[in-house]
C-alpha positions in Angstrom: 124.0 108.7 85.6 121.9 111.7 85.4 123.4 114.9 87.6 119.2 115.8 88.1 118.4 112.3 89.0 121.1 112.0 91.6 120.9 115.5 93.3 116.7 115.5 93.0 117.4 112.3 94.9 119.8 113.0 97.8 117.4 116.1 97.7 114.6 114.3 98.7 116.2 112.8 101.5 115.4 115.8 103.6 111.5 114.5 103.7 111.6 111.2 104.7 110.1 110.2 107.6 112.0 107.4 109.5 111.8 107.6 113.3 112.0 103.9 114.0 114.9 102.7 112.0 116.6 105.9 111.4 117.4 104.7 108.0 116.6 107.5 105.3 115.6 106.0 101.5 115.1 108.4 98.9 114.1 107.1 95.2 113.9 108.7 91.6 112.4 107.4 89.0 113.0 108.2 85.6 110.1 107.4 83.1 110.0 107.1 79.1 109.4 110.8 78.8 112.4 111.8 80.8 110.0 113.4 83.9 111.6 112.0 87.4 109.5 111.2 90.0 110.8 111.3 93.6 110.1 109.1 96.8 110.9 108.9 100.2 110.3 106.0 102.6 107.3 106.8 105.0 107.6 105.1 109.0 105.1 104.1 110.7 104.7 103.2 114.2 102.5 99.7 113.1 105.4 99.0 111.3 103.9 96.7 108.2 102.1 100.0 107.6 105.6 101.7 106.4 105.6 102.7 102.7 109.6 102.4 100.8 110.9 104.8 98.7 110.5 102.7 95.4 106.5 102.6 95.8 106.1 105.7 96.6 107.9 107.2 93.5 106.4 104.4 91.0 102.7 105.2 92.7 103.2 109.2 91.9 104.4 108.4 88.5 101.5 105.7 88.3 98.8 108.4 89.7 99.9 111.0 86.9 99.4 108.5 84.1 103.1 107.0 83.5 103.0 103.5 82.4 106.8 103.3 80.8 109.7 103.8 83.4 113.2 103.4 82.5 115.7 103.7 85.5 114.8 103.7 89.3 117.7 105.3 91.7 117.9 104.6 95.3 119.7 106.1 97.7 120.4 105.6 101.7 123.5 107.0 103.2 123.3 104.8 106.0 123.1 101.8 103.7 125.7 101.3 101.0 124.2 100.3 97.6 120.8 99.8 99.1 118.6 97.6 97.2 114.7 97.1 97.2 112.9 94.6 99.4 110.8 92.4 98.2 107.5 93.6 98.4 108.8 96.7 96.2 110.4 94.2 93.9 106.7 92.4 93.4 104.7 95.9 92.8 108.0 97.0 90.4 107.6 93.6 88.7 104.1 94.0 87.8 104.3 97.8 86.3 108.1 97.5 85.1 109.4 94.2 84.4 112.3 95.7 82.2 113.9 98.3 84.6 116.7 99.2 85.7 117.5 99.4 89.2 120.6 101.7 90.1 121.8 101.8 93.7 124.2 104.8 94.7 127.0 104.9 97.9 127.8 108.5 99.1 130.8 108.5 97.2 127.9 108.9 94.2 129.6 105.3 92.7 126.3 103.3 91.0 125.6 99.6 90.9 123.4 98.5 88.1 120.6 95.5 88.1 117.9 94.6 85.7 114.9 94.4 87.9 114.5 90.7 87.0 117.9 89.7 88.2 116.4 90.7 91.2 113.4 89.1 91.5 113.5 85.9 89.2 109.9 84.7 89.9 107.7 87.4 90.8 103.7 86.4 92.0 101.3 86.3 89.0 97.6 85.9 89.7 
């Protein structure tokens, strides 16, 4: 695992914005090109109104033109090996169907799952 990815990650930790659950996400993720883009998850007090980690990373990369994307860190250090839910799973499904999902403890140990081990049978339109 990238040294970068991991430290740009617990980095970005520092931003996010979790007042209700007290449960901080931070995401990287790592496009064709090797740029990283970083996300944090975003409370809200109308809670279906929060925005994850995962999304927010993918919809930076997204909004500066990235279409290929490799690996997607995330990282919680009040969750061990924290995995996406499933609304992140269905908007990663639809821009990234071959990624790679890597989930970290804060011992920095990495467990690794192809996004569609994840989400078998994502919506399609």
């Amino acid at each position: 695992m990238s040294k970068l990815l991991v430290k740009r990650v617990k980095k970005i930790l520092n931003y996010a914005y979790a007042p209700y659950s007290k449960i901080q996400v931070g995401a990287g993720l790592i496009c064709e090109g090797g740029k990283i883009y970083t996300g944090i998850n975003i409370e809200n007090s109308s809670y279906s109104l929060t925005v994850c980690a995962e999304r927010v990373a993918l919809f930076k990369a997204l909004s500066e033109g990235e279409r290929k994307f490799l690996l997607l860190l995330i990282y919680s250090p009040q969750i061990e090996f924290i995995l996406p839910c499933g609304a992140c799973l269905q908007v990663l499904s639809e821009f990234a169907p071959e990624l790679i999902i890597a989930t970290m403890n804060k011992n920095e140990e990495f467990r690794f799952y192809p996004l569609k081990s994840l989400i078998k049978k994502p919506f399609r339109f």
